[in-house]
C-alpha positions in Angstrom: 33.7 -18.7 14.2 34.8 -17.5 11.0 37.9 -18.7 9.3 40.0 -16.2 9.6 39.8 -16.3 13.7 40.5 -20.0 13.2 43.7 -19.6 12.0 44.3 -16.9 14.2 43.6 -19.5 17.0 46.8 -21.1 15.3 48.7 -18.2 14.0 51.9 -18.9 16.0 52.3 -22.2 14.4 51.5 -21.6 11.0 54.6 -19.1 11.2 56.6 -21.7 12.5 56.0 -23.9 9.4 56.0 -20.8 7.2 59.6 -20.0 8.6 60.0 -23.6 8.0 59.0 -23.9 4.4 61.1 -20.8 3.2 64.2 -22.4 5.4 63.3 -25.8 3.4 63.4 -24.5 -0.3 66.7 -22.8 0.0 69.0 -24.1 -2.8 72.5 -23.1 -4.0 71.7 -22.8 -7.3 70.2 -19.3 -8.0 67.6 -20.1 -10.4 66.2 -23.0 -8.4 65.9 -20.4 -5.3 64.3 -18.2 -6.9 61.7 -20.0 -8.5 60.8 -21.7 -5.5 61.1 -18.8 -3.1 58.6 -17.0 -6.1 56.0 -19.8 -5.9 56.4 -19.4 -2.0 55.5 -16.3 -1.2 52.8 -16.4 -4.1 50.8 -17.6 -0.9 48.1 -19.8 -1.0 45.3 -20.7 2.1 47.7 -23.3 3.5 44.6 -25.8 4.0 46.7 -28.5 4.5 49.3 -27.6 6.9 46.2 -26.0 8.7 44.8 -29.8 8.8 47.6 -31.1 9.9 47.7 -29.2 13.2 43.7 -29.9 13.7 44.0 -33.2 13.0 47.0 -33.2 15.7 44.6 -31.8 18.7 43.2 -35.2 18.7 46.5 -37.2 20.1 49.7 -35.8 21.7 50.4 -32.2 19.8 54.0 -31.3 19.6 54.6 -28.5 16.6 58.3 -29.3 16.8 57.0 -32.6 15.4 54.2 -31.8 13.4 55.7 -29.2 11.1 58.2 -32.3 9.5 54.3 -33.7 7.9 52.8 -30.0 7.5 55.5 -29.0 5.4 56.2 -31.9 2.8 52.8 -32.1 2.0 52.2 -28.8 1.4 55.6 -29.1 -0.2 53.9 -31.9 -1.9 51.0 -29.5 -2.9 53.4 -26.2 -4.3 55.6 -29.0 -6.4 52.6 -30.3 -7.9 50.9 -26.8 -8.6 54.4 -26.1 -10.9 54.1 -29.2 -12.9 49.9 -28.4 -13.8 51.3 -25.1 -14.7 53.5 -26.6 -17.2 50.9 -29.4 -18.4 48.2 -26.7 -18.7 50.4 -24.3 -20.2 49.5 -21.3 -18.3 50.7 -18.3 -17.5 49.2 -17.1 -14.6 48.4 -18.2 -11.1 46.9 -16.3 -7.9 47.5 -13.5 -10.6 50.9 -13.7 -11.3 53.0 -14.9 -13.3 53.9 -18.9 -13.1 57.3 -20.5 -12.9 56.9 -21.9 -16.4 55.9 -18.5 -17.8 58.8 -16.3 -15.8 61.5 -19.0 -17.1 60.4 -21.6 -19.1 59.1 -25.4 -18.9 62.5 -26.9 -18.3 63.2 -24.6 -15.2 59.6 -25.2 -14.0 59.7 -29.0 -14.4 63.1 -29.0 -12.4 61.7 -26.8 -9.9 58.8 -29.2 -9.2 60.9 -32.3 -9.0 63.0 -30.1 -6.6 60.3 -29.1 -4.5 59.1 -33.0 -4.1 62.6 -33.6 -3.5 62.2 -31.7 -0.5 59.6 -32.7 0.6 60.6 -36.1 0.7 63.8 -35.6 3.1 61.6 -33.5 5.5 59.9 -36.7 6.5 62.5 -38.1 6.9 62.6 -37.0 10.8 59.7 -39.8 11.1 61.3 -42.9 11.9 57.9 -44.5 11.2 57.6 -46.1 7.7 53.7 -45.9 7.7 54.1 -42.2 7.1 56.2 -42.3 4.6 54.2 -45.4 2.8 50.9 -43.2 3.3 53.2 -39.9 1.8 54.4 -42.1 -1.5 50.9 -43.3 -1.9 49.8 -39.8 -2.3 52.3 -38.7 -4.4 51.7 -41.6 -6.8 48.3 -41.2 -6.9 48.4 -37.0 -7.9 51.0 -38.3 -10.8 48.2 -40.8 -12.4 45.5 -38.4 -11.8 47.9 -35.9 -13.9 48.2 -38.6 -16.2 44.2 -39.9 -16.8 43.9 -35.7 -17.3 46.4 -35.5 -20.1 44.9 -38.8 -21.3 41.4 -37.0 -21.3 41.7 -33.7 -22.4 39.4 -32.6 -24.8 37.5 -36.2 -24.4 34.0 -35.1 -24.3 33.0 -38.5 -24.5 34.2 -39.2 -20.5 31.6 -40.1 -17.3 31.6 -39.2 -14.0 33.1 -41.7 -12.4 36.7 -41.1 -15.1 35.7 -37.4 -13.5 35.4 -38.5 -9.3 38.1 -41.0 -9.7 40.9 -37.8 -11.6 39.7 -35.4 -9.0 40.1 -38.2 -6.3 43.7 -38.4 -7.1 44.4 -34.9 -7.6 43.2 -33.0 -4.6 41.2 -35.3 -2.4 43.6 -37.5 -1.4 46.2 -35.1 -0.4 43.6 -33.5 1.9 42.4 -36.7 3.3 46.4 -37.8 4.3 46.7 -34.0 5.6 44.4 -35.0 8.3 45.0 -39.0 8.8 48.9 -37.6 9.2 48.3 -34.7 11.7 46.3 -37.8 13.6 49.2 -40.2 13.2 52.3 -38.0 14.1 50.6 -37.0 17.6 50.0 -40.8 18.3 45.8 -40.3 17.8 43.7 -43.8 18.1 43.4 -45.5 15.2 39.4 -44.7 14.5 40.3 -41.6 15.1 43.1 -41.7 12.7 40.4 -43.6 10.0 37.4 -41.1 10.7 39.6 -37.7 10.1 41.2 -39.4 6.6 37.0 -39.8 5.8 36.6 -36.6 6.7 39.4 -34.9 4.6 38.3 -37.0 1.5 35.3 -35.7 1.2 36.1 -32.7 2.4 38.5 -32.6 -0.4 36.3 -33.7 -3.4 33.8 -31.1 -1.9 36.7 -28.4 -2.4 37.6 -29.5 -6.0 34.2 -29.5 -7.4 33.9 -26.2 -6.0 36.9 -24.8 -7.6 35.4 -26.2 -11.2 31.9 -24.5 -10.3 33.9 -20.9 -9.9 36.0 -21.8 -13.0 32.6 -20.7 -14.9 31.1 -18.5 -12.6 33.9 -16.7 -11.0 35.6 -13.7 -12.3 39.0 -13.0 -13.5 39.9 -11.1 -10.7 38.9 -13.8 -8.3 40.5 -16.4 -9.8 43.4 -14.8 -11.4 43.2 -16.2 -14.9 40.2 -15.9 -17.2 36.7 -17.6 -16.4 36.6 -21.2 -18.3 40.3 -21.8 -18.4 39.7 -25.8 -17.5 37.5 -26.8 -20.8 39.5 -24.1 -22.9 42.5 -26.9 -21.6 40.1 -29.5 -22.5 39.9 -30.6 -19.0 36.0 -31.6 -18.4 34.8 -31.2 -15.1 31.6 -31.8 -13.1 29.0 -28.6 -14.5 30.5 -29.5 -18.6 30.2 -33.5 -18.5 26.5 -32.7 -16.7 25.6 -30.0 -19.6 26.9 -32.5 -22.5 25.2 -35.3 -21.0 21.8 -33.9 -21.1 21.9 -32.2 -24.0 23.9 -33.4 -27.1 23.6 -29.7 -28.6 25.5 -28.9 -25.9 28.1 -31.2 -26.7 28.2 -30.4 -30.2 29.3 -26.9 -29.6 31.5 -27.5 -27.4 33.1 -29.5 -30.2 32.7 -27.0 -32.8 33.8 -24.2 -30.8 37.6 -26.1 -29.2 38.1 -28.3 -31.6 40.1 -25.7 -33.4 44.2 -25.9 -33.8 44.5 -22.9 -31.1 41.6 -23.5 -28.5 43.3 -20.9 -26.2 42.2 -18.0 -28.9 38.7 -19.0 -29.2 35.7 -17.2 -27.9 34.3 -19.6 -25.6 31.5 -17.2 -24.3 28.9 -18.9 -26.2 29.6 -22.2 -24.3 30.2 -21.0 -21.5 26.1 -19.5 -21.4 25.4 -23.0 -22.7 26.4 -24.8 -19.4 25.1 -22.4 -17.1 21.8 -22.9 -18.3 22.1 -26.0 -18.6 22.0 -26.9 -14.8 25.0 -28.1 -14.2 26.2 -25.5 -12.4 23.4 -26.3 -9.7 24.1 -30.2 -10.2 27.8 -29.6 -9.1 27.4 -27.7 -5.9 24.3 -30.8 -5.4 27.2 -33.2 -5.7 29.4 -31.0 -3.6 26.8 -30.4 -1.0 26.8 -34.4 -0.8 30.4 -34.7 -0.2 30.1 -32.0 2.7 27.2 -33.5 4.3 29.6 -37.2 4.2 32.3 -35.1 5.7 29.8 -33.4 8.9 29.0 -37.7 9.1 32.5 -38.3 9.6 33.3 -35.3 12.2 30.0 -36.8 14.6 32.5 -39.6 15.2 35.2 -37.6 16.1 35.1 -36.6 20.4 33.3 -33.5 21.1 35.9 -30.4 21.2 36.9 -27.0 19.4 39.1 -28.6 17.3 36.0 -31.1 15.8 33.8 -27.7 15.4 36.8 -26.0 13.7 37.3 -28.3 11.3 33.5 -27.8 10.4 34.0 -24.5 10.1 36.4 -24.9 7.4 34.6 -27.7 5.6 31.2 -25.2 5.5 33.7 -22.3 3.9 35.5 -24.5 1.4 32.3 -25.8 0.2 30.3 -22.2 0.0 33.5 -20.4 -0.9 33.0 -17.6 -3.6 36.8 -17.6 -4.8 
């Protein structure tokens, strides 16, 4: 089944928590409304939300309840989205402008801390407190993989595991509680709880080392912003580290060529030949592949039903996806 007739399978109540999120980030003050309502309909594949409902198959499924844990994390998600934009400095996202770029940093960081705000008095409907311990874990988590990037840009000195353990923090683990909470909120068993959290970790490192593959090989129309944007940031991921590890020329140009007082103005074509020669391209979507094939492991313990093939439907695509 292809991934569109998945969600299609759920169409109904993704509009529910669609209506939902838009209802969510209303806010009397204007500019706060707008920038939110902006980043909202900006769009986005709603993978998490999507997990959450999945997840919920597997215990007592109730959308009424479920869409107070789809829509703070991917509340969670949109809020933390604004806050790279500002870190990173950039101006477009999905092809449009950002928050930070249509007002300026001070607008975008308030809309952010707004938007987890939010997110945070959703849950509240949960009177239990292991939801909300497992939703501040996350969110603590994404703000010190924010801070070990900022730490590490333009570090071309860092190893993989500084590069697992960022990415870890950033994007897995908010797919991984995307699933354990879909589980939790209908009342799943606990190994069933356990095996879907396995299953959205590596399901989510498998989606961010794909998304720093396309940052070389994609195009500017399919990602929205210019090919290479993460190491013109500084920010070295997977196919990089593996180039400058295995060969210090590599490395050296890399240095030469952004070690410069405006980085975002240099022609980084050169390097960006360099790596995909290099085999690191190939290496990532190895390391990827690994991650997915953990993920299948953890779905075999899962009971047999649509739900447990659906959710390998979407692990195959976001592992193989093209943009």
């Amino acid at each position: 089944m292809k991934l569109a007739e998945i969600y299609m399978q759920f169409q109904s109540d993704i509009n529910i928590i669609e209506n939902e999120l838009e209802k969510t980030v209303q806010a009397k003050n204007n500019v706060l409304q707008e920038a939110s309502t902006q980043l909202l309909k900006a769009g986005g594949k709603r993978i998490r939300p999507v997990f959450v409902l999945l997840a919920a198959r597997f215990g007592d499924y109730d959308i009424n309840k479920l869409k107070h844990i789809a829509v703070p994390l991917e509340l969670i998600h949109m809020g933390s989205l604004v806050h790279d934009d500002v870190i990173d400095d950039a101006e477009l996202r999905r092809g449009k402008k950002t928050i930070k770029s249509q007002w300026d940093n001070r607008v975008a960081m308030y809309t952010g801390d707004f938007i987890f705000g939010k997110a945070l008095e959703t849950s509240t409907f949960f009177a239990n407190p292991k939801i909300h311990q497992i939703l501040a874990n996350a969110m603590l988590e994404m703000c010190l993989g924010e801070i070990e990037q900022i730490r590490d840009q333009y570090n071309w000195g860092q190893n993989f595991r500084i590069y697992l353990r960022r990415i870890k923090r950033k994007t897995a683990l908010l797919i991984a509680v995307s699933c354990e909470l879909g589980a939790l909120a209908a009342n799943a068993d606990p190994k069933v709880q356990r095996n879907l959290f396995q299953f959205g970790y590596n399901v989510g490192m498998s989606f961010q080392i794909t998304d720093d593959v396309l940052d070389f090989v994609g195009t500017e129309e399919q990602l929205g912003k210019p090919a290479g944007g993460d190491l013109r940031q500084g920010n070295v991921t997977l196919p990089a580290l593996y180039a400058m590890h295995h060969d210090p020329e590599i490395k050296q140009l890399i240095e030469e060529v952004l070690e410069t007082n405006y980085p975002e103005n240099v022609d980084i074509s050169s390097v960006l030949q360099a790596i995909k020669k290099s085999g690191g391209i190939e290496y990532a979507i190895s390391i990827s592949d690994q991650y997915l094939e953990k993920a299948y492991d953890a779905l075999e313990k899962l009971p047999d039903t649509k739900e447990k093939n659906y959710l390998r439907e979407i692990a195959a695509y976001i592992g193989k996806r093209k943009f």
